[in-house]
C-alpha positions as CSV (number, residue, x, y, z in Angstrom):
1,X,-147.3,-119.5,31.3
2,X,-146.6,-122.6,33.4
3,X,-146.5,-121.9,37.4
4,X,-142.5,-122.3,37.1
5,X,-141.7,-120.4,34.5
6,X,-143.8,-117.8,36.6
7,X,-141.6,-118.6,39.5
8,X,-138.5,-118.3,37.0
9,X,-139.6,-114.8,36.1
10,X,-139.9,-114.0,39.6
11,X,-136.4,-114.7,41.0
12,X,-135.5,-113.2,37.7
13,X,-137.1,-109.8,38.7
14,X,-136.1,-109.7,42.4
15,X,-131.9,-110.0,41.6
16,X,-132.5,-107.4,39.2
17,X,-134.1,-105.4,41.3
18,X,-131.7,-105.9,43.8
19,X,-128.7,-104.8,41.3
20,X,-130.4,-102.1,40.8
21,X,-130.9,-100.6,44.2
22,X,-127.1,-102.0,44.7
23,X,-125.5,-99.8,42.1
24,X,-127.8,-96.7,43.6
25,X,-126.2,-97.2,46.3
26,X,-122.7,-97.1,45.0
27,X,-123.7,-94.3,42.9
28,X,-124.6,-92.3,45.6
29,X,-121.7,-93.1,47.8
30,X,-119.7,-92.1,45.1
31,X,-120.4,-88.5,46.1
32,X,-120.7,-88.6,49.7
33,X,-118.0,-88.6,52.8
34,X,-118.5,-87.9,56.5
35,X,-118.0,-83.7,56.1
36,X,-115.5,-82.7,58.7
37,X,-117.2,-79.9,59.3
38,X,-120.3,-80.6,60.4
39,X,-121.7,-84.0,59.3
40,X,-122.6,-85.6,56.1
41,X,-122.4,-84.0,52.7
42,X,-124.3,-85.7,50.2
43,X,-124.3,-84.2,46.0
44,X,-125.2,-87.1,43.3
45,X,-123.4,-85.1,41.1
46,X,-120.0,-83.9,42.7
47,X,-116.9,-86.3,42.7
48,X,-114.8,-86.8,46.1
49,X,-111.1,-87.6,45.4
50,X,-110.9,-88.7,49.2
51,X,-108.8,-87.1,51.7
52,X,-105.7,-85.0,50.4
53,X,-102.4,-85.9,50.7
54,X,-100.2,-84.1,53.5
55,X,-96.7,-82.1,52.8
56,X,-98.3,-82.2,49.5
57,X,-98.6,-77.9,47.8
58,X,-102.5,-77.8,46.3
59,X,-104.6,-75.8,44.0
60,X,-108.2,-75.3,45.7
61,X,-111.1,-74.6,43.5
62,X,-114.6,-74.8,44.0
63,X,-116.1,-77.8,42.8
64,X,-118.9,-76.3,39.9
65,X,-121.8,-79.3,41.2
66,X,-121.2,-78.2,44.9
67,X,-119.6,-75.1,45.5
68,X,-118.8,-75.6,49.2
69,X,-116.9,-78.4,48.0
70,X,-113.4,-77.7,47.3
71,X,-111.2,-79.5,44.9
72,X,-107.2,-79.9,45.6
73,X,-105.1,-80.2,41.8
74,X,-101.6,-80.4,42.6
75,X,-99.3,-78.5,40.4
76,X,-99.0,-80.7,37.6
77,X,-103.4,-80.4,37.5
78,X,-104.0,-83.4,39.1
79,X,-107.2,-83.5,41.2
80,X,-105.7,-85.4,44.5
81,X,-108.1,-84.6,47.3
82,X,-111.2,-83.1,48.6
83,X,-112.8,-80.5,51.6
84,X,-116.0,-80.1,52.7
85,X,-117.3,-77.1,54.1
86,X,-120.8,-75.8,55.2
87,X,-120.0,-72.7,53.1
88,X,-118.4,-71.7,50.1
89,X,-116.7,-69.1,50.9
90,X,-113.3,-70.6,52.1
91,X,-109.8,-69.3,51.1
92,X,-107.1,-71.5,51.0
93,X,-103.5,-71.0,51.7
94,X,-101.2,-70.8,48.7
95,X,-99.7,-74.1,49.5
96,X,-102.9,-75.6,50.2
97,X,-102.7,-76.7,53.9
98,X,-104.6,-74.0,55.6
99,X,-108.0,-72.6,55.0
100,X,-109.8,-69.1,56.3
101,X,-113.5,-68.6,56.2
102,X,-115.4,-65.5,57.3
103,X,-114.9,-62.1,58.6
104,X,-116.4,-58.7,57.2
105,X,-113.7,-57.0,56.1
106,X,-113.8,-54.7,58.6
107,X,-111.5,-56.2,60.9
108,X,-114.3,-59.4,62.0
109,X,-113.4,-62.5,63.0
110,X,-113.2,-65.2,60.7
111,X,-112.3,-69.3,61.5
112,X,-108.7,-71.3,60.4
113,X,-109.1,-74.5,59.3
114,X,-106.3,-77.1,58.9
115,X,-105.8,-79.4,55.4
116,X,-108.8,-81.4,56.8
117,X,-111.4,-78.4,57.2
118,X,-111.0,-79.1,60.9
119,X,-111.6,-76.0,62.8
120,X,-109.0,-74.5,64.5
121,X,-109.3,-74.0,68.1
122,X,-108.5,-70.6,69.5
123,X,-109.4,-67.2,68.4
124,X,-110.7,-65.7,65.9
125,X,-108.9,-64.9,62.5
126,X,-108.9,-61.2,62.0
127,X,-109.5,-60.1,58.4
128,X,-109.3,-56.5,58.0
129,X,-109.1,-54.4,54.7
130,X,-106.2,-56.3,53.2
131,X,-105.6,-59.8,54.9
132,X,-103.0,-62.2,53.0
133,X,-101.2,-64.9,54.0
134,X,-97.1,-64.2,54.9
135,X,-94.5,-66.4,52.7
136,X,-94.7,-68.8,55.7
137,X,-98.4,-70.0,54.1
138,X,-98.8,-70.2,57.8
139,X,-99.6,-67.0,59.5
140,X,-102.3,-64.4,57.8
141,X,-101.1,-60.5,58.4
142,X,-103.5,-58.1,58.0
143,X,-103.6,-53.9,58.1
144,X,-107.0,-52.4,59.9
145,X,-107.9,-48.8,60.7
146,X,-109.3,-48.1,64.5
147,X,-112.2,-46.0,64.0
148,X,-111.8,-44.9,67.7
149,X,-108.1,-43.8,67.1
150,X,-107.8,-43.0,63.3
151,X,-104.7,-45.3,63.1
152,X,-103.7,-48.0,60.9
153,X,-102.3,-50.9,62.8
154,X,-100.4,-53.7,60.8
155,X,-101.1,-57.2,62.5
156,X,-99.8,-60.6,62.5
157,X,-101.2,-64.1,63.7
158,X,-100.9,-68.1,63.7
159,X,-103.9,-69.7,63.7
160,X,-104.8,-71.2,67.3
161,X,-102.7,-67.9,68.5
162,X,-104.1,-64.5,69.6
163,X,-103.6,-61.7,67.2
164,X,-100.1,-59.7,67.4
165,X,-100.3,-56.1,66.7
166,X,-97.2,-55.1,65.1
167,X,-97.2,-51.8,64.8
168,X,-99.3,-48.3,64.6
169,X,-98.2,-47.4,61.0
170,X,-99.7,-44.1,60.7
171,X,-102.9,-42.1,61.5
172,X,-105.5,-41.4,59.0
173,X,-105.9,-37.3,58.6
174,X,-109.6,-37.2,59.2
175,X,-112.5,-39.9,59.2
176,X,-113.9,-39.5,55.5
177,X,-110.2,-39.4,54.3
178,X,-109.3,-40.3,50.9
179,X,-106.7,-42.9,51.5
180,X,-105.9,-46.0,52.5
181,X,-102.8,-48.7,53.8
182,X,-102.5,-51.8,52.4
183,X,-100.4,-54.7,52.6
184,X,-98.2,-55.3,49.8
185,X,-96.3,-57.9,51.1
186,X,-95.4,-60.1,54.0
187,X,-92.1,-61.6,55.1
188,X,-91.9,-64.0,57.8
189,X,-88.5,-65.4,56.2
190,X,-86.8,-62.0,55.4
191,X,-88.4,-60.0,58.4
192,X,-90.0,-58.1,56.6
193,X,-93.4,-55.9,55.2
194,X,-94.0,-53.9,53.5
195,X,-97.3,-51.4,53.4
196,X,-98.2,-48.5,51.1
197,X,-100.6,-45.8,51.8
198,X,-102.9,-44.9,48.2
199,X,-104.3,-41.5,47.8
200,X,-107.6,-40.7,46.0
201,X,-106.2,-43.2,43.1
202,X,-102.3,-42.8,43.0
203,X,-99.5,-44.5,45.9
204,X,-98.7,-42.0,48.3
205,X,-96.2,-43.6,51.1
206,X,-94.5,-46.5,51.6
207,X,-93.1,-48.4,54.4
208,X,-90.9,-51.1,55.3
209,X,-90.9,-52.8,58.5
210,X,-90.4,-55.2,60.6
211,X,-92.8,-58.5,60.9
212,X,-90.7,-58.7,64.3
213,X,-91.1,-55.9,65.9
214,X,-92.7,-53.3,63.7
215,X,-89.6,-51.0,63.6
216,X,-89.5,-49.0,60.1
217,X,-86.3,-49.4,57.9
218,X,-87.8,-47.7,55.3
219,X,-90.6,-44.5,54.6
220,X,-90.7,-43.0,51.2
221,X,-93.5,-40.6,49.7
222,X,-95.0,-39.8,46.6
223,X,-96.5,-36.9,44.8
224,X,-99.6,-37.0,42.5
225,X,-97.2,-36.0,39.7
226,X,-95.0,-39.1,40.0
227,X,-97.6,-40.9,37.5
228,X,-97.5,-44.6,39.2
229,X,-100.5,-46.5,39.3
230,X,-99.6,-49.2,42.1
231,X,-97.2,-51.1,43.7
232,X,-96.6,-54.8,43.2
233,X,-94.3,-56.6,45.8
234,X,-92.5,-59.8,45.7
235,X,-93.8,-62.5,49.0
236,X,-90.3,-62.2,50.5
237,X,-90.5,-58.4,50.3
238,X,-87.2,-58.3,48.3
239,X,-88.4,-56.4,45.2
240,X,-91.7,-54.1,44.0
241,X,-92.5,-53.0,41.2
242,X,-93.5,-49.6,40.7
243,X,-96.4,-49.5,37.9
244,X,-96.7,-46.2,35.3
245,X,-100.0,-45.0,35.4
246,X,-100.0,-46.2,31.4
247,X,-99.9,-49.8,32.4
248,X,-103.8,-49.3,33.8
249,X,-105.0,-47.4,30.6
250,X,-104.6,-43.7,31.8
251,X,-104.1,-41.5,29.3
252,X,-104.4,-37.9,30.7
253,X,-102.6,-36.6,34.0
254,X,-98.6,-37.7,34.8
255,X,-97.7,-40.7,33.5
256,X,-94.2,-42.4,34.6
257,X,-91.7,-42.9,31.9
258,X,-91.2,-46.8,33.2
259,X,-92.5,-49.7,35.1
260,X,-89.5,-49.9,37.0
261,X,-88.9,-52.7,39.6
262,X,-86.6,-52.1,42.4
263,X,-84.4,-54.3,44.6
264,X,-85.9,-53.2,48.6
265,X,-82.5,-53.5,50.2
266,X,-81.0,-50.5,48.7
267,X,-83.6,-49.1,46.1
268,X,-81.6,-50.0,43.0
269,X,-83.2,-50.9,39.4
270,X,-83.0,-54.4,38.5
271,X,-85.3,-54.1,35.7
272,X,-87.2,-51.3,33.1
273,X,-90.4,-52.3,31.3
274,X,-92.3,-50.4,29.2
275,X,-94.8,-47.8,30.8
276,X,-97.7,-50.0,29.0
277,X,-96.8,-53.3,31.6
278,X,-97.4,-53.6,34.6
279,X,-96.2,-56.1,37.1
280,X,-99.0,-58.5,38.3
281,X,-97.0,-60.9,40.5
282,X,-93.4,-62.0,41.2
283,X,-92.7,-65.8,41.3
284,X,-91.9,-67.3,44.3
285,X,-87.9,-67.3,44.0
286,X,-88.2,-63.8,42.3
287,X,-86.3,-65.3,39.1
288,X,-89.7,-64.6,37.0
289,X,-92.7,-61.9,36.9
290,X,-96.2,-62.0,35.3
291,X,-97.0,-58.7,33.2
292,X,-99.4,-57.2,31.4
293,X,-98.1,-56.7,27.9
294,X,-100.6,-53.9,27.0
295,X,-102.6,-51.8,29.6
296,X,-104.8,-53.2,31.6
297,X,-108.6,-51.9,31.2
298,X,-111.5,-53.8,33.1
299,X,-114.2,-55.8,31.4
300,X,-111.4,-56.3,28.4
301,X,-109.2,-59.1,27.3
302,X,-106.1,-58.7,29.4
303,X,-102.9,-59.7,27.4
304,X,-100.4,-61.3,29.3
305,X,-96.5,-62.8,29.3
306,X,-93.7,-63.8,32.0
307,X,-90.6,-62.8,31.7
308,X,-87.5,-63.5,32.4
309,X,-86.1,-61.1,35.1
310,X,-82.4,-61.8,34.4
311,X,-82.3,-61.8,30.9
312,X,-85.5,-59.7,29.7
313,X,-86.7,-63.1,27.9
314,X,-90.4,-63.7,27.4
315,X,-91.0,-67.1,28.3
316,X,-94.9,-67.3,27.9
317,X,-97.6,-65.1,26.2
318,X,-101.4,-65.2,26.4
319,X,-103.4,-62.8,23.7
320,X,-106.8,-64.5,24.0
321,X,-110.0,-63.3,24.4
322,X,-110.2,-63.9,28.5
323,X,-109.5,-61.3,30.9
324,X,-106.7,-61.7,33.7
325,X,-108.6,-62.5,37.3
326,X,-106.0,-63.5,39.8
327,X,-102.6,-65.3,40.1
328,X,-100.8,-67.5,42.7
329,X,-97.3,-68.0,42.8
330,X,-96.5,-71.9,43.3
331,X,-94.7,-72.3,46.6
332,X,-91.2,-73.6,46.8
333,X,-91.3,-73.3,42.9
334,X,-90.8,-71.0,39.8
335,X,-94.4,-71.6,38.4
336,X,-97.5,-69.6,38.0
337,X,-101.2,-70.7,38.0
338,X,-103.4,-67.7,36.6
339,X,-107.5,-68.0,36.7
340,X,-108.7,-66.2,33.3
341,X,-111.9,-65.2,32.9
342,X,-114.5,-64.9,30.0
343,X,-115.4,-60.8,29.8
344,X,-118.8,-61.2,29.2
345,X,-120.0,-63.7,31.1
346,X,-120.3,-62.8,35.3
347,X,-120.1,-65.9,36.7
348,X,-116.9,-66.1,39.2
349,X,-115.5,-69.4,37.1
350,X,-112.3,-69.0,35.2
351,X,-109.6,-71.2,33.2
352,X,-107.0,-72.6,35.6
353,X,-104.2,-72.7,33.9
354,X,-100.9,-73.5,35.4
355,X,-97.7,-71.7,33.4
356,X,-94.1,-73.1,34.2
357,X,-90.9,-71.7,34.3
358,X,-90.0,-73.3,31.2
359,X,-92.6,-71.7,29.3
360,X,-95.3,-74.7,28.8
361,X,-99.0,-74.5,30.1
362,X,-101.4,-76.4,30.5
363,X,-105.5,-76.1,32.1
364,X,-107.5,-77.9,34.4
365,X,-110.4,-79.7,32.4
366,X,-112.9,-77.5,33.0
367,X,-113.6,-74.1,34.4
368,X,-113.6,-73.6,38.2
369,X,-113.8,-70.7,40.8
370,X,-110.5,-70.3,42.4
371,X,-109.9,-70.1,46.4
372,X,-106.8,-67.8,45.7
């Protein structure tokens, strides 16, 4: 070979060389973004869809290739922005714009983050034994039991803000008590929340108060012999659903004649289901609930519909082979998004699958862990 062709060969090898490291580069860039929480974040594998949108309601999922990595679909499943955070255990608002990480469950601290992952300044976000987020999406409201005191306290807070304690909803009888108070609901628009108190396995009490000011406008209890499994509340704390102890698979022991769900505001029926449904979740206008259609038993396929509170139509039915793992209501909107998981297989992912008011569905491509 002659001394330039040599030299030919040469240049030849360097540009391609040089391409090569070039697209690497992309490649990697691809998958990395300054992490607003605490530097770089670099996965040759995950995809960053850039910062998400504001005033814009999102679906958070983990990403599968980097699980601290959260994914925003909006609700027509398009991916339109991602988070980064040092951990992957961040819950996200049901709109999308607010995020909480931490706390034991015990009433610890945990840390808001805005739509960015930027921490919140200010202190921490209590997370007690049943933490959700009012109908606001803004402020988190939580019920906690004082092991000093023996009482249940029902809280209230805006990130940034100190904690507001509501009100001292009961006391529990002694410390290795049977029961519990949860939140069913909370109601920054209607004023309203509402708590019930479970017994050994069956609802016991239930209260309706004030987000305010704590004062009680309701208190109803309920024997062993009622046969109700749960309660299921709307977000605005306008209706619940009382569930038969049938809709859960019980077969011995009281068993109510209904599902029934009640209007709050004066305790009148607006709608009676078989005792085999259950009420899951009400939609965000209250127009639509999610049922189960036969009762529920853990580890099994969980079949599903929404129906039509008004009419009594079914508007969508699932009887496939995945079992029912959460739900969130969309907000400002009539739709559903469900995460469905496979029975046998224990590993957190789920189909995403978004359900409208007009019946359609539709899934995110692939399966994802839900924030929700």
């Amino acid at each position: 070979m002659t001394a330039p062709n040599r030299q030919r060969l040469a240049v030849a090898a360097t540009v391609i060389l040089g391409i090569l490291v070039v697209a690497g580069l992309m490649s990697t860039r691809f998958a990395l973004r300054a992490g607003e929480t605490g530097g770089p974040h670099i996965s040759p594998v995950a995809l960053d869809y850039g910062q998400p949108p504001a005033d814009v309601n999102l679906l958070y999922v983990h990403d599968p290739k980097n699980p601290s990595w959260l994914i925003g679909f909006d609700w027509s499943g398009v991916p339109r922005g991602t988070v980064m955070f040092n951990v992957n255990n961040a819950a996200s608002a049901p709109d999308g714009q607010l995020f909480v990480v931490g706390g034991d469950g015990k009433g610890g601290g945990g840390t808001f983050f805005d739509r960015l992952a930027q921490s919140i300044p200010g202190p921490a976000a209590v997370t007690g034994y049943s933490p959700m987020w009012a109908d606001d999406n803004r402020h988190m409201c939580d019920v906690s039991l004082d092991q000093l005191t023996l009482e249940w306290k029902f809280s209230t807070q805006l990130p940034g803000e100190a904690v507001k304690q509501v009100a001292v909803i009961a006391r529990e009888p002694n410390a290795g008590g049977q029961t519990g108070i949860r939140l069913a609901s909370c109601s920054f628009r209607n004023d309203q929340a509402i708590l019930v108190r479970t017994t050994v396995s069956w609802p016991s009490e239930l209260w309706v108060v004030r987000t305010s000011n704590g004062n009680v406008l309701f208190h109803n209890t309920y024997s062993n012999t009622a046969g109700l499994a749960n309660m299921i509340a709307s977000r605005d704390s306008a209706f619940i659903a009382e569930n038969s102890s049938k809709s859960t698979g019980q077969l011995l022991g009281p068993l109510a004649p209904s599902t029934i769900i009640r209007r709050v505001s004066d305790r009148s029926v607006v709608a009676t289901l078989d005792p085999s449904m259950g009420v899951l979740a009400f939609n965000s206008d209250d127009s639509l609930v999610l049922v189960t259609t036969t009762p529920w038993v853990g580890g099994l396929p969980t079949q599903l519909a929404v129906i039509d509170l008004a009419s009594g139509q079914t508007l969508w039915r699932y009887d496939g082979p995945d079992m029912f793992g959460t739900v969130v209501a969309q907000p400002g909107g009539r739709d559903f998004t469900l995460a469905l998981r496979n029975p046998k297989v224990d590993d957190r992912l789920a189909d995403i699958t978004i359900v409208r008011a007009d019946g359609t569905a539709s899934q995110l491509p692939q399966r994802y862990q839900p924030t929700w």
